[in-house]
LUMZATOR-359037 format. One line per field, with one value per residue (C-alpha): residue in one letter; chain; x, y, z. Coordinates in pm, 1 decimal. Example, Ala and Ser with C-alpha at 12.3 -4.5 7.8 and 13.67 -1.06 7.14 Angstrom:
<nodes>
resn	[A S]
chain	[A A]
east	[1230.0 1367.0]
north	[-450.0 -106.0]
up	[780.0 714.0]
</nodes>
This chain:
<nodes>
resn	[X X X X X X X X X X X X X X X X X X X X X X X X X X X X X X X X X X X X X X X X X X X X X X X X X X X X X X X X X X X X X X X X X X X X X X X X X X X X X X X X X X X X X X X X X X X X X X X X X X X X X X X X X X X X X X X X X X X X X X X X X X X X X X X X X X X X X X X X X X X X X X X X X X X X X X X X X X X X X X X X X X X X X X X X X X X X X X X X X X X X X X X X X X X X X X X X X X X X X X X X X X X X X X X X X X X X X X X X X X X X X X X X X X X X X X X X X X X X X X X X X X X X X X X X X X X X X X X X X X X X X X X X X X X X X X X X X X X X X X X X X X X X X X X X X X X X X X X X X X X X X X X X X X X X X X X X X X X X X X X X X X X X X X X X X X X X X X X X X X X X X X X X X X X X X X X X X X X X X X X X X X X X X X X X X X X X X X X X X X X X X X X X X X X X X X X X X X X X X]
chain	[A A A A A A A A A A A A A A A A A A A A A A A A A A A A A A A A A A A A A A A A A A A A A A A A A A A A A A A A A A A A A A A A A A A A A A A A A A A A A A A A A A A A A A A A A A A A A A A A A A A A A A A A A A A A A A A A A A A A A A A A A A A A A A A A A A A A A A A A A A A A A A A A A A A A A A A A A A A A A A A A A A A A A A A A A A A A A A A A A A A A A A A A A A A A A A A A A A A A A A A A A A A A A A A A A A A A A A A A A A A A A A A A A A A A A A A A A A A A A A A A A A A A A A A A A A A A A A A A A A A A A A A A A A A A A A A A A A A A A A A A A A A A A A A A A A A A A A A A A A A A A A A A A A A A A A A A A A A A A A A A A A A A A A A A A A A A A A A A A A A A A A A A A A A A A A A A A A A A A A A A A A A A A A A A A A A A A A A A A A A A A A A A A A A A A A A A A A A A A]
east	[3225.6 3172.2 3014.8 2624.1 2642.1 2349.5 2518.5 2765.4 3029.9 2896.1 3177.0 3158.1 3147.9 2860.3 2766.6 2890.2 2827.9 2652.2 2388.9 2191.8 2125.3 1784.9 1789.8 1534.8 1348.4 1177.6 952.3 861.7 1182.3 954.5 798.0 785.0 1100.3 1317.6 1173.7 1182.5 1494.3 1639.1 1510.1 1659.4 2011.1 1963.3 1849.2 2156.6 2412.1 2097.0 1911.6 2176.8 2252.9 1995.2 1762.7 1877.9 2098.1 1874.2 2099.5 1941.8 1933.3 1717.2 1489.4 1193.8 986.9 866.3 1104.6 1433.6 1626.3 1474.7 1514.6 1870.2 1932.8 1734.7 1944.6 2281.9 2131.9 1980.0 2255.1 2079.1 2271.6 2061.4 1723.7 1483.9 1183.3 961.0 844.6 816.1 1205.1 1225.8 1055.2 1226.7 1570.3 1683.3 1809.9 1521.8 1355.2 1179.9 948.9 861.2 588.9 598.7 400.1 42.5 -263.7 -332.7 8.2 -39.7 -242.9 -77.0 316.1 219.1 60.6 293.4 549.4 382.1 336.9 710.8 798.8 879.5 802.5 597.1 616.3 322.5 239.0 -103.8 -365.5 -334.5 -594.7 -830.4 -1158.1 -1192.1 -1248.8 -920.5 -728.6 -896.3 -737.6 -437.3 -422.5 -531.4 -281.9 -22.4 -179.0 -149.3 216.3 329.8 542.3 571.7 341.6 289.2 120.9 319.2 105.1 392.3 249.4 211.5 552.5 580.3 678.2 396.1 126.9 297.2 307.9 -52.3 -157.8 65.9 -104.1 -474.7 -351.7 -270.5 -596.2 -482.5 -754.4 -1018.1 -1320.1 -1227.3 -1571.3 -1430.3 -1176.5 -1138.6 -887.3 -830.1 -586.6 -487.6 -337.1 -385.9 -180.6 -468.3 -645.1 -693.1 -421.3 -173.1 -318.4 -246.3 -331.3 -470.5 -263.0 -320.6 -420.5 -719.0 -840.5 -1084.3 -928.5 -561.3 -630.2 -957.5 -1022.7 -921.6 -865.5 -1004.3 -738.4 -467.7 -530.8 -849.8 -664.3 -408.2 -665.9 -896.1 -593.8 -469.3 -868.7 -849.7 -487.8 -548.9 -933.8 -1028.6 -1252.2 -1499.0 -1852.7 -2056.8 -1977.1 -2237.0 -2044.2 -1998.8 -1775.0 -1700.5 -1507.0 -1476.5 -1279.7 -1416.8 -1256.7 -848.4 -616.4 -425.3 -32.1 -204.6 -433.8 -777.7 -964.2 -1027.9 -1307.1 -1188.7 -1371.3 -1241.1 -1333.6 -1156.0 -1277.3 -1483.1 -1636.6 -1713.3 -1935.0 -1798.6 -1888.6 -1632.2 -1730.3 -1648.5 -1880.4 -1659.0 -1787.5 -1558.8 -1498.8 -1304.3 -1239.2 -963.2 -894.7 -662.3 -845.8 -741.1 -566.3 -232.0 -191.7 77.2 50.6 -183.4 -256.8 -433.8 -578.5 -749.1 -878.4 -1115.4 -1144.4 -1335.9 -1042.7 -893.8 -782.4 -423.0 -396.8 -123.6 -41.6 157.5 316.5 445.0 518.4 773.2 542.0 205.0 -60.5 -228.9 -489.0 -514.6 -842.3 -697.9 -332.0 -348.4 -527.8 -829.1 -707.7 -367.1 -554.4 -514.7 -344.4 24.4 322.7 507.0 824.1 861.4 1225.1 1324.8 1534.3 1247.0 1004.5 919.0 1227.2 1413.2 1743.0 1846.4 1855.3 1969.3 1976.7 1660.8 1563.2 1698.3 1475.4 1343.4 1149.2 895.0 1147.4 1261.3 903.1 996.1 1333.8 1107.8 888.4 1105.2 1305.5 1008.5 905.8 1332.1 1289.3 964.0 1128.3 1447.2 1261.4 951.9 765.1 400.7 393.0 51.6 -48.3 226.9 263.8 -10.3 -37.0 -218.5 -551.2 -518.0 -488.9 -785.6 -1012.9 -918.5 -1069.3 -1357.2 -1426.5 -1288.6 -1543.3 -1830.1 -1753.3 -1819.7 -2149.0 -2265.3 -2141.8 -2357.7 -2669.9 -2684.1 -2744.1 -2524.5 -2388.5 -2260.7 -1879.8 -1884.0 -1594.2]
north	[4916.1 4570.7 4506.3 4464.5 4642.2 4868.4 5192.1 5416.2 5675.5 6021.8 6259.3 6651.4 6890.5 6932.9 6531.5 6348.4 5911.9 5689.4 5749.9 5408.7 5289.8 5165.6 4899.7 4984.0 4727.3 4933.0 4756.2 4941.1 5063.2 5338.3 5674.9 5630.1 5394.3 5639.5 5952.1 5764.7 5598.2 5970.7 6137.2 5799.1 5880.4 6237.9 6234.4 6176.6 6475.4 6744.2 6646.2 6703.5 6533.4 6255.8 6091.8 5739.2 5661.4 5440.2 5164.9 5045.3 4670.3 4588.1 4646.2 4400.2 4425.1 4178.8 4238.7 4086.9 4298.3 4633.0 4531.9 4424.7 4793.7 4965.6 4851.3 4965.7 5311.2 5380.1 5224.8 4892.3 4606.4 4311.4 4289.6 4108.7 3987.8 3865.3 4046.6 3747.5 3690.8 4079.8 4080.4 3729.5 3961.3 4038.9 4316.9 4468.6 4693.1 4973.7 4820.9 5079.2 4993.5 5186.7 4927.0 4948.8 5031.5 4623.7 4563.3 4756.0 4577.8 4195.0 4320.1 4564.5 4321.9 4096.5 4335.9 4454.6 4048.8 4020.5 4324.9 4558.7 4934.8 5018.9 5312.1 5279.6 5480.6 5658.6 5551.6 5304.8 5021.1 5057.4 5040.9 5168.7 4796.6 4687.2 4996.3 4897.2 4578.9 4725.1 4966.5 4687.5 4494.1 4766.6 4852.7 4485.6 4478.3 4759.0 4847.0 5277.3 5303.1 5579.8 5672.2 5895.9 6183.5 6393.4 6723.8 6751.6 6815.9 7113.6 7392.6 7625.5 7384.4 7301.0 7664.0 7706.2 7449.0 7598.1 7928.4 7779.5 7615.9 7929.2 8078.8 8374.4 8234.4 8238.9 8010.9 7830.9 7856.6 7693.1 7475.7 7469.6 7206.7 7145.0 6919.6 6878.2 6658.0 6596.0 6323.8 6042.9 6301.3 6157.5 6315.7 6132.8 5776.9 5624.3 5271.4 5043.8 5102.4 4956.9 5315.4 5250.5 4983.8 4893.6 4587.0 4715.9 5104.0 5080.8 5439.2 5630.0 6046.7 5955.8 5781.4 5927.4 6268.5 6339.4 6146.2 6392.8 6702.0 6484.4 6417.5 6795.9 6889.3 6675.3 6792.1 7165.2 7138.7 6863.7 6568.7 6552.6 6446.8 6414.7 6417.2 6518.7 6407.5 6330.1 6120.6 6123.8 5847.0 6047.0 5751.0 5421.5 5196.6 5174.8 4945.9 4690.9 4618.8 4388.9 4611.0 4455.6 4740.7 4692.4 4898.6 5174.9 5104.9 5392.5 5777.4 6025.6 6309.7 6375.5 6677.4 6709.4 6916.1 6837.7 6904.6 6912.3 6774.6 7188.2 7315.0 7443.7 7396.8 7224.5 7193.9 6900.1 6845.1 6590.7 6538.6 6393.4 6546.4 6916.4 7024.4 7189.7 7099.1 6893.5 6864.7 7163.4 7157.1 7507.8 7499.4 7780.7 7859.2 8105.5 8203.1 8511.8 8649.1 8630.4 8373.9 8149.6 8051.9 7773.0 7659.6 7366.9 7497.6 7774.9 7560.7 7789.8 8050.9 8143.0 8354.7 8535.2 8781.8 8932.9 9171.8 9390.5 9393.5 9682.8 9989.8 9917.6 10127.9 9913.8 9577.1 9249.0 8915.7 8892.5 8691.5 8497.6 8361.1 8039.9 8015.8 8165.8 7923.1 7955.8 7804.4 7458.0 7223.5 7469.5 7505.6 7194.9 7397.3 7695.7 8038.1 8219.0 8278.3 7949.9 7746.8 7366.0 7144.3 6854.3 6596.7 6700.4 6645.4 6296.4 6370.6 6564.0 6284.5 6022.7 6198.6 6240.9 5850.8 5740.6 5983.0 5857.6 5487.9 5582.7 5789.8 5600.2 5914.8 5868.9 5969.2 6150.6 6451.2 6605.4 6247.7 6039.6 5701.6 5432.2 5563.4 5903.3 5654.4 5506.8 5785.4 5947.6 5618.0 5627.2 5958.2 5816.4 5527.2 5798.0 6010.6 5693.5 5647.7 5951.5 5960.5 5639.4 5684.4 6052.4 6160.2 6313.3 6029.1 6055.6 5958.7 5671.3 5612.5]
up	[7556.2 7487.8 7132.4 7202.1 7521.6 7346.3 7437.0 7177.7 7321.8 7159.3 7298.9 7236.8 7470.7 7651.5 7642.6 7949.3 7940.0 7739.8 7463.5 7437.3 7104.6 6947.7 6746.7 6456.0 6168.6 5921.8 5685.7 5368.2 5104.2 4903.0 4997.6 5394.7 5448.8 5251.0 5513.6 5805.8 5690.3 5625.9 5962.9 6180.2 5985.8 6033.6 6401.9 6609.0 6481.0 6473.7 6779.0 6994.5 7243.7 7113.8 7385.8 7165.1 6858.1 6585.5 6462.5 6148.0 6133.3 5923.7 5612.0 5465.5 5155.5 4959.0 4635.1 4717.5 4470.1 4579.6 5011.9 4898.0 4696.4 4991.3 5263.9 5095.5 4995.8 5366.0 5569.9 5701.9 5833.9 5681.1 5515.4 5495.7 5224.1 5527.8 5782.2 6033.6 5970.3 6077.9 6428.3 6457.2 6450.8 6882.8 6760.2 6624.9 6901.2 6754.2 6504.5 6214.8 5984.8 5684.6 5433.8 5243.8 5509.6 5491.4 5612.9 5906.1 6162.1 6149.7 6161.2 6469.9 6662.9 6634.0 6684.4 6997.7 7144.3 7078.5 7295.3 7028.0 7042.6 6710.8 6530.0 6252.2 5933.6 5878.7 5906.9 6165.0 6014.8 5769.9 5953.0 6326.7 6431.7 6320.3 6439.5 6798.2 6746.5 6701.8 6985.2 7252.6 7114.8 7194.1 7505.1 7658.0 7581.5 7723.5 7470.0 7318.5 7043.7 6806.4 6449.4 6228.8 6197.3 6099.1 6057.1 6457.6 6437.3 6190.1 6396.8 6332.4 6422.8 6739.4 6798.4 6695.2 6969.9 7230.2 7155.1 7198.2 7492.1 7657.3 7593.9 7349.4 7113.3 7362.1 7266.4 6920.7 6678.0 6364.1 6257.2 5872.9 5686.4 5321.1 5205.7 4801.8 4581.3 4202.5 4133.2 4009.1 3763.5 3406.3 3215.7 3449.3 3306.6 3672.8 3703.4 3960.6 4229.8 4600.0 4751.3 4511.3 4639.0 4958.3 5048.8 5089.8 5156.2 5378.2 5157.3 4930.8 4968.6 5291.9 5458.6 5297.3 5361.3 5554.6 5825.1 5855.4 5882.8 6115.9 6319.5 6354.9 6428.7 6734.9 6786.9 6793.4 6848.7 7030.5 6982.6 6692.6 6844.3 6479.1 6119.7 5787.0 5519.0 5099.5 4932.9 4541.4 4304.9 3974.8 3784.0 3858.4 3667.3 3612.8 3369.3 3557.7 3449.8 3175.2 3018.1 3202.4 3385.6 3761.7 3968.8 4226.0 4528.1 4750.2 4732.3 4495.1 4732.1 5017.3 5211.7 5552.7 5831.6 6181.3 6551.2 6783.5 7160.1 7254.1 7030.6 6751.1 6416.2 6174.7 5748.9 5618.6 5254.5 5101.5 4741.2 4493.9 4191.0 4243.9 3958.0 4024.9 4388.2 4476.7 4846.4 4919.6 5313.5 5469.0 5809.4 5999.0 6321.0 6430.2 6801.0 7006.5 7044.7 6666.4 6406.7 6285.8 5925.9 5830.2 5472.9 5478.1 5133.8 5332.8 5668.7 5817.5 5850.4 6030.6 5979.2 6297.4 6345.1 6683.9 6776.2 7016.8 6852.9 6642.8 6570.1 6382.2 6069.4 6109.8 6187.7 5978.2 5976.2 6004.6 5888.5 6180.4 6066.6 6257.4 6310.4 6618.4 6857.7 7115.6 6838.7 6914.8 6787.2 6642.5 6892.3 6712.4 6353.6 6172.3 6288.7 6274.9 5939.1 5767.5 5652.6 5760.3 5564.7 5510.1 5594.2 5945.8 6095.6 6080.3 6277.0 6516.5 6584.8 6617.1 6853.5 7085.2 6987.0 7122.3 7444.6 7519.2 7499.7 7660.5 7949.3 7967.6 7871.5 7714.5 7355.0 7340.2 7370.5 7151.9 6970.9 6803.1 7011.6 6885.7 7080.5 6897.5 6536.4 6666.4 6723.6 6393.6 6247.9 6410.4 6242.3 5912.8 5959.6 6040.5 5721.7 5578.6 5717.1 5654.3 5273.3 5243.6 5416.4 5386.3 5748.6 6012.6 6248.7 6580.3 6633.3 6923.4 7055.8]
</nodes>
């Protein structure tokens, strides 16, 4: 094939033609670019055949040194240390933003009015309003847009939905969602960072992980109708790199009472002040007809509880090992038994993001569009709300 023709030979047996390629800018070289970086590389010899091969191009961040090191550790053609100089790249087009929450909403527009698909890091904006923005902006393009809310692709929640789906739940009556960090706690002597501040993060626990469990509650769940909600900054003030202290603005924790639009009632709690969790994430569902447990810690595995499953001097929850080839992703894996991990959610949702593209698929439900990033800051904006005027509020979408 000519060079630039957009397509790569992939022969094997079993694979017949063309696989197209997608050309991909990433901006962001830390925590997210080195996952997504990682699942894009990963992608094309696992998820076999692959609806598109990523071809890295590109890599921006503002540090010239660290885009320049990033780019020869991940694989990237070129980089970049401006993000306009990125989208400005023909080659570039899947757009993947994986910089701070205030880097979200300019890049993805722009990316969007330039005809780029986006792929955008949670949460989408920092404020409902400017995650609207974003999502119009998408919308109006017509370009595949989606929010990495990885933890739709874990396995054992997709098998948790497909199970409510089918009615083997019945009538869900609560939803229940923890998820706990510890890493800003006083004996780690973190300093102002950007994630603790209002204008770059939007919010603090809040964003960072209550988006995740807000996201899965509407996932699994459905749509949140009202939230009654606290928030909690425990540190308030932080050194900066010169030894001046600067105010946290954003929540160190927050608790929430929610209503889904069903009926279902719903517990939220985020923190990044529980001692000895790392990344501690437990949902639970409760239904007429019995109850699934998931521990994120333990992600290969699910916990059900069926009524009428066993005799009653038998009956409890059980351990479902989530590895079986008819589990949700895993023919592309190990035999059953053989364990996956946190990283290949990402390779899981990008592979759905490249065959949506490729087969002009939508991304939602089983992906997070930009209308699903929306909505989970809407309720992000209403836990707000509530935390401040100390009321239930309604959720108006």
């Amino acid at each position: 094939m000519p060079e630039g023709s957009g397509f790569t030979s992939m022969a094997a047996a079993g694979v017949e033609g063309e696989i197209p390629e997608i050309g991909v800018g990433m901006l962001g070289y830390a925590f997210m670019g080195k996952a997504h970086s990682n699942a894009f590389k990963k992608l094309p010899y696992m998820i076999y055949p692959p609806p598109a091969v990523p071809k890295l191009v590109a890599i921006c961040g503002r540090n010239e040194a660290a885009a320049r090191a990033a780019a020869q550790r991940f694989g990237y053609a070129t980089y970049y240390t401006d993000w306009h100089q990125l989208l400005d790249d023909e080659q570039v087009q899947l757009f993947d933003n994986g910089g701070p929450n205030d880097a979200h909403a300019g890049p993805s527009i722009a990316a969007a009015q330039a005809g780029k698909h986006v792929l955008c890091e949670k949460p989408l904006g920092r404020t409902a309003e400017e995650s609207k923005a974003m999502w119009e902006a998408v919308d109006k393009a017509g370009v595949k847009h989606m929010v990495a809310f990885n933890y739709r692709f874990v396995p054992a929640i997709r098998q948790m939905r497909k199970l409510i789906e089918s009615g083997a739940l019945g009538r869900i009556y609560h939803f229940r969602a923890t998820y706990l960090q510890e890493w800003i706690m006083p004996h780690y002597n973190q300093g102002m960072i950007w994630r603790l501040k209002k204008a770059t993060a939007g919010s603090g626990a809040l964003g960072d992980l209550g988006a995740h469990i807000i996201d899965l509650g509407r996932y699994l769940v459905g749509e949140i109708a009202s939230v009654a909600a606290m928030t909690k900054t425990f540190v308030d003030q932080r050194p900066r790199e010169d030894g001046t202290m600067d105010t946290v603005d954003v929540d160190d924790a927050f608790a929430a009472v929610v209503e889904f639009e069903n009926g279902a009632l719903g517990t939220l709690e985020a923190t990044r002040f529980a001692a000895g969790r790392k990344n501690g994430q437990v949902l639970e569902i409760n239904g007429e007809k019995g109850s699934l447990r998931f521990n994120l810690e333990r992600l290969n595995e699910l916990e059900a509880f069926w009524i009428d499953d066993q005799p009653k001097e038998t009956q409890g929850f059980h351990n479902v090992l989530v590895s079986e080839s008819y589990h949700p992703w895993w023919e592309n894996w190990w035999p059953q038994g053989h364990m996956i991990g946190w990283e290949h959610t990402f390779v899981h949702e990008i592979a759905h993001l490249l065959d949506c593209i490729v087969n002009d698929k939508p991304v939602a439900p089983i992906g997070a569009d930009f209308e699903d990033g929306y909505r989970a800051a809407v309720v992000c904006d209403a836990v707000l709300e509530s935390a401040s005027t100390r009321r239930q509020v309604d959720c108006h979408y």
